[in-house]
N, C-alpha and C positions, 0 to 999 in steps of 0.2 A: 720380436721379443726385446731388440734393444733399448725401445725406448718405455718397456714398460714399467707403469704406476703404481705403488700397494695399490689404490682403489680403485683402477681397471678391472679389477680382476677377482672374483671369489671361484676357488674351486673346491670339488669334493676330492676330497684327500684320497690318493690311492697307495700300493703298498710302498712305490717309489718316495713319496713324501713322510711315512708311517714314523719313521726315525725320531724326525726332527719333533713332532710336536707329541711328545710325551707328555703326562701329566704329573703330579704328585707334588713334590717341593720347589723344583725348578718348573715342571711344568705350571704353574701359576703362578709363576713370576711375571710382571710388567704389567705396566698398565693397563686399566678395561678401558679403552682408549671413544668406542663407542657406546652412548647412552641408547636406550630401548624407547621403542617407541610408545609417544603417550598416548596409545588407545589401550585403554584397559583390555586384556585379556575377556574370554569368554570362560564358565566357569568355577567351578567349588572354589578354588585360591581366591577368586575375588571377591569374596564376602566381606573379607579383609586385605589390604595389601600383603603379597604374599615376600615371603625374607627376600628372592631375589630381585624384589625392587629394590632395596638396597642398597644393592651391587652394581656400577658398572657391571658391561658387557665382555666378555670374556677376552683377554688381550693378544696371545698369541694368534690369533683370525687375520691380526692385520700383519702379516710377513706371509699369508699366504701366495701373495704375489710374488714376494721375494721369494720367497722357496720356490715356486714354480718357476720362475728366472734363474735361478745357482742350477736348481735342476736340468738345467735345457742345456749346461756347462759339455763339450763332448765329453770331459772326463768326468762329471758326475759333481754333485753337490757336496760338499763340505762343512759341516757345523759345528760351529764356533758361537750358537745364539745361546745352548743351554749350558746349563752346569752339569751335564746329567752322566755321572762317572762309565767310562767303557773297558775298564781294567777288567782283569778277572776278580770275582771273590777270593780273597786266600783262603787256603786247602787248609789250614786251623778252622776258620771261622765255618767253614763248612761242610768240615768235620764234627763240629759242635751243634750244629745244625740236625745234622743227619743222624748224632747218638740220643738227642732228643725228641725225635720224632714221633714216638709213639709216647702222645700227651692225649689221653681220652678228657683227663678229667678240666675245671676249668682252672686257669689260671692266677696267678695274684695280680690284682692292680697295682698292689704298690711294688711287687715287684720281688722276684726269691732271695732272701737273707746275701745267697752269693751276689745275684747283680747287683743289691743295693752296695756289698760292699766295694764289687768291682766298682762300681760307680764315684763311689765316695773316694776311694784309692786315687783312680786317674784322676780325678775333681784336686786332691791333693797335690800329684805330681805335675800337672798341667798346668793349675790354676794359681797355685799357690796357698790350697786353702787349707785351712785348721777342719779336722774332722769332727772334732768336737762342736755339734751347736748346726750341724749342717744337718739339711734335709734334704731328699734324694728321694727322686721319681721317675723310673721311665717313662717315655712317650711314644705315643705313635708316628716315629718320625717326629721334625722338630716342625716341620710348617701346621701339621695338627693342633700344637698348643697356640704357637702365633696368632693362626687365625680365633682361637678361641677362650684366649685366657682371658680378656675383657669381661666376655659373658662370664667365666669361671669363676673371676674376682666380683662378680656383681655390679659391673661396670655398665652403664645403663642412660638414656635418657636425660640431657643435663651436667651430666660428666664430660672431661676431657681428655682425650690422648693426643700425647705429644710425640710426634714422630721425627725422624730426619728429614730433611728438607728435598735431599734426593736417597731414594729409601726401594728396601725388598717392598713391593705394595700390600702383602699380606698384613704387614702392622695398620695400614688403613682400613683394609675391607674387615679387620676384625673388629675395629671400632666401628665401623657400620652395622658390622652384622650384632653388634649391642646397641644400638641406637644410638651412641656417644658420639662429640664431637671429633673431629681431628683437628691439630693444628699442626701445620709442618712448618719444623724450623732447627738449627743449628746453636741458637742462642736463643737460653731459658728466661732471660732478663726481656727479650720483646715478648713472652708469656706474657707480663704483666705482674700483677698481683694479687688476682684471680686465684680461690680457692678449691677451683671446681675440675684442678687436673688431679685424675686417680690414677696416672699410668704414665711413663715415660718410656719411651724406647730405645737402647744407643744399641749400636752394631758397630764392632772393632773387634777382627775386619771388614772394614764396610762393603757389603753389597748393593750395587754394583762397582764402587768407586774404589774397593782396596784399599781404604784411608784407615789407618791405623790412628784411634785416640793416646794420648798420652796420658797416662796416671793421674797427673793434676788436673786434667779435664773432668778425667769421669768422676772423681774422686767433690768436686762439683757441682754435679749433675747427681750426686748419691748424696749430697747434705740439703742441696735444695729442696731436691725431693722429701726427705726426712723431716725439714721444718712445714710443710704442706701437710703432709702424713700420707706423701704420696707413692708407688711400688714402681722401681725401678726393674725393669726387662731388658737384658742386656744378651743379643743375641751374640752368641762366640761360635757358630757354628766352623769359622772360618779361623779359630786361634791355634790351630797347629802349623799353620800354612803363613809362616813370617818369613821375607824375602828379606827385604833391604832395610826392616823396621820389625820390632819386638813387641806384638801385641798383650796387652797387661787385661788380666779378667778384672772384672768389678769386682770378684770374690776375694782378689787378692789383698790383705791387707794394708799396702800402701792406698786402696781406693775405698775397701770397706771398713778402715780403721778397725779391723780385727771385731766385729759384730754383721751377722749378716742378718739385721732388722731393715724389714723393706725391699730388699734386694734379692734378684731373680737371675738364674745363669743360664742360658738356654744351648744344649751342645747337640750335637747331631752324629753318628758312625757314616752317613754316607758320602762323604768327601772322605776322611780320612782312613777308610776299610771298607770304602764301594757298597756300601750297604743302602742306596739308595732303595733300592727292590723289596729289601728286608722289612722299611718303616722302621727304623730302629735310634730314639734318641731319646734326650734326658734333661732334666730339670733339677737345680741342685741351688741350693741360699737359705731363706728364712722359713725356718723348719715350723712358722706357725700358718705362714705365705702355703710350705709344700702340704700341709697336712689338711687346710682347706681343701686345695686342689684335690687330692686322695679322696676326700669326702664327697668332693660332688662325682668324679671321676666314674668312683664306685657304682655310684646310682647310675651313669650314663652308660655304663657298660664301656668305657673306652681303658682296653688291656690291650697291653702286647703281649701275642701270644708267644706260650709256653716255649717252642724253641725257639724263638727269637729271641728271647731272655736267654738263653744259655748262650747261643751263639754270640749274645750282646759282652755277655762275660767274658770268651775269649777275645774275643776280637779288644776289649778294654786292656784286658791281660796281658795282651805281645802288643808291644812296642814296633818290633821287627819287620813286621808288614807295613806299619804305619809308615817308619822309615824308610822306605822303598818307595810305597807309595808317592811320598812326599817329594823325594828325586827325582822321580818318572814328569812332576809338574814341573818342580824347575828344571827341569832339561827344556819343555815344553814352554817353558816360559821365555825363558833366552832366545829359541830358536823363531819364536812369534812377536818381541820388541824388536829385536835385530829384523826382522821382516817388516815390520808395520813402520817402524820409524827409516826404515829405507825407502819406505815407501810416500813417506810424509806426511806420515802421521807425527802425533804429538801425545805422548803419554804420561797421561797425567796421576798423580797417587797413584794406586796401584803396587804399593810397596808390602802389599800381603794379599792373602786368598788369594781365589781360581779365576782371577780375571784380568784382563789388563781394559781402562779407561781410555780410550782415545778420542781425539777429535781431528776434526782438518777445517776445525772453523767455518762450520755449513752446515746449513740445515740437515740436523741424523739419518731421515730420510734419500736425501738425495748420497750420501753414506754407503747405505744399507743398501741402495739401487748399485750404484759401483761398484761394491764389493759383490752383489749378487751376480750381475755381467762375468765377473771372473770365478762365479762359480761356490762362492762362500758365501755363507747364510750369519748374520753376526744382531743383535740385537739394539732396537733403539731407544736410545738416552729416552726419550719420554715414558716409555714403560717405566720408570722410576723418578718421574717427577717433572713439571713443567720447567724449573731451571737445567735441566739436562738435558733439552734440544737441540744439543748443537757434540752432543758425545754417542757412545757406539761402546755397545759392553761385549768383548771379543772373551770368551770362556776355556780356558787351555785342557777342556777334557775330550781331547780327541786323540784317536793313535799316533801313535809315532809317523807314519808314513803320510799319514792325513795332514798331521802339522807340519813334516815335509814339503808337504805337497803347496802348503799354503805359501811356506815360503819363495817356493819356485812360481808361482801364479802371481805372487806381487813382484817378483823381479823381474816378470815379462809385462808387467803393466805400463 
């Protein structure tokens, strides 16, 4: 086992590996690193190319080696690859849960008077923003819209999105699954001059990188767009979670100049109220941007249902849990740089969200193999972009004794 390869090795997953490759928001994070092969399927789908040619190959397959290598650890495997929270629910948010339960009938799309206003309220105290003028939508979870606001916005064949240069992959595969181009990149000026971008994407705090944009940046990237006539998505999933730097929403008036024309916020409950399981997240900016959305929404049948809306309320509501929350990471977070950078790593941004960026200036791979030998399972820089080869996105949502544990495993390395 010591000197095994990710591509030695494919195995069928059993309950000891069941953990780590979970699906939903994090679980489709990273690159689909392998393409499908070109012999047409056999088959009704092939009359037509069916959507998932489209799509890279699914990405988390390839740490299946790795996992089976951390696994073989005597003292057991450790994960640090997803973001996939293990706290408990708070005893409000599921107690709100549970007095809703009995919902026969069907639900609102756009979502009950109360959570649109719980929505709008934190949108206010969070973000910065004027309630007046703002639109507000629940989502299915936030990676739901990610993958499919393109299609939603009518984003199509000949169009452009512009993404990060090292990026969550969902803003990719959702401009594929529209047939739009991608172009990834950091600087809107190598765009060009080109008319033909309908979508920009910024994420601060950035995943996987933790990189917190500055005001004047986004503020930027929200005029450019505006002279184009093009909709800015600005994924904030990660803006409660500011360490060493002060993450600013596009919503905010120093970036939106007090109009939110064009401009899209995208937030999530499951970092900040564990509500990853729930699917519980929201969409808030240009109230002509949200009411499209609503409209098609409606037709497609995509609600969160009835108690997940109530419980979306409390959990918006109390602060209290949030803040607990929030500590329990930086505790986790101290205890896994002071680990990693003893160990020789190098850590890079990382001064927000649930991640820490490291490298040791070597292929991520050979990384992800080292780290797995001592038993810890950690995710590679290419899942988020061919410039990030040479990085490892380490995730601080593991227990207390788990992140312990990581520590003591790098100080015998």
């Amino acid at each position: 086992m010591e000197g095994l390869h990710r591509r030695q090795l494919r195995v069928l997953r059993g309950a000891g590996l069941a953990r780590w490759c979970l699906e939903g928001r994090q679980g489709g994070e990273g690159r689909h690193l392998r393409r499908r092969a070109a012999a047409a399927r056999r088959g009704p789908l092939n009359r037509s190319a069916p959507v998932s040619s489209r799509l890279p190959e699914f990405t988390w397959d390839t740490l299946d080696a790795a996992a089976t290598l951390a696994a073989a650890h005597p003292e057991g495997l450790i994960n640090l690859s997803m973001g996939t929270p293990v706290d408990p629910v708070p005893e409000v948010i599921r107690q709100a849960l549970a007095d809703a339960s009995d919902a026969p009938g069907y639900p609102l799309t756009a979502g009950t008077p109360a959570l649109r206003a719980a929505i709008a309220a934190w949108v206010s105290r969070a973000c910065g923003a004027g309630v007046d003028g703002l639109g507000v939508l629940p989502t299915i979870g936030s990676k739901e819209l990610v993958a499919w606001l393109p299609t939603l916005l009518g984003i199509g064949p000949g169009d452009v999105v512009v993404v990060p240069s090292v990026a969550y992959p969902t803003y990719e595969d959702g401009a594929r699954l529209a047939g739009a181009t991608v172009v990834r990149t950091d600087s809107l000026t190598s765009v060009g001059p080109t008319s033909r971008v309908r979508l920009v994407w910024v994420n601060s705090p950035g995943n996987p990188t933790g990189r917190v944009l500055p005001a004047a940046h986004l503020r930027k990237v929200v005029d450019w767009a505006r002279e184009r006539g093009a909709v800015v998505a600005s994924d904030e999933c990660y803006l409660p979670l500011g360490w060493s730097a002060e993450p600013v929403s596009v919503l905010s008036p120093q970036v939106s100049g007090g109009s939110y024309d064009g401009v899209l916020a995208l937030h999530s409950l499951s970092k900040r109220s564990n509500l990853a399981g729930y699917r519980a997240g929201f969409v808030a900016g240009d109230p002509a941007l949200v009411a499209e959305l609503l409209k098609v929404r409606k037709h497609a049948g995509m609600i969160v249902p009835a108690p997940v809306q109530a419980a979306m309320v409390a959990a918006l509501q109390d602060e209290r849990h949030a803040d607990e929350q929030r500590e329990r990471y930086r505790a986790r977070r101290e205890v896994l740089t002071a680990a990693f950078t003893g160990a020789g790593f190098t850590v890079e941004h990382s001064e927000a969200g649930l991640y820490l960026w490291l490298t040791r200036d070597e292929d991520c791979w050979q990384t992800v193999d080292w780290l797995a030998r001592r038993g810890i399972l950690v995710a590679a820089g290419v899942f988020y972009g061919p410039s990030a080869n040479r990085h490892v996105r380490v995730a601080l949502t593991e227990t207390d004794e788990h992140v312990a544990a990581v520590a003591g495993r790098l100080a015998d390395a």
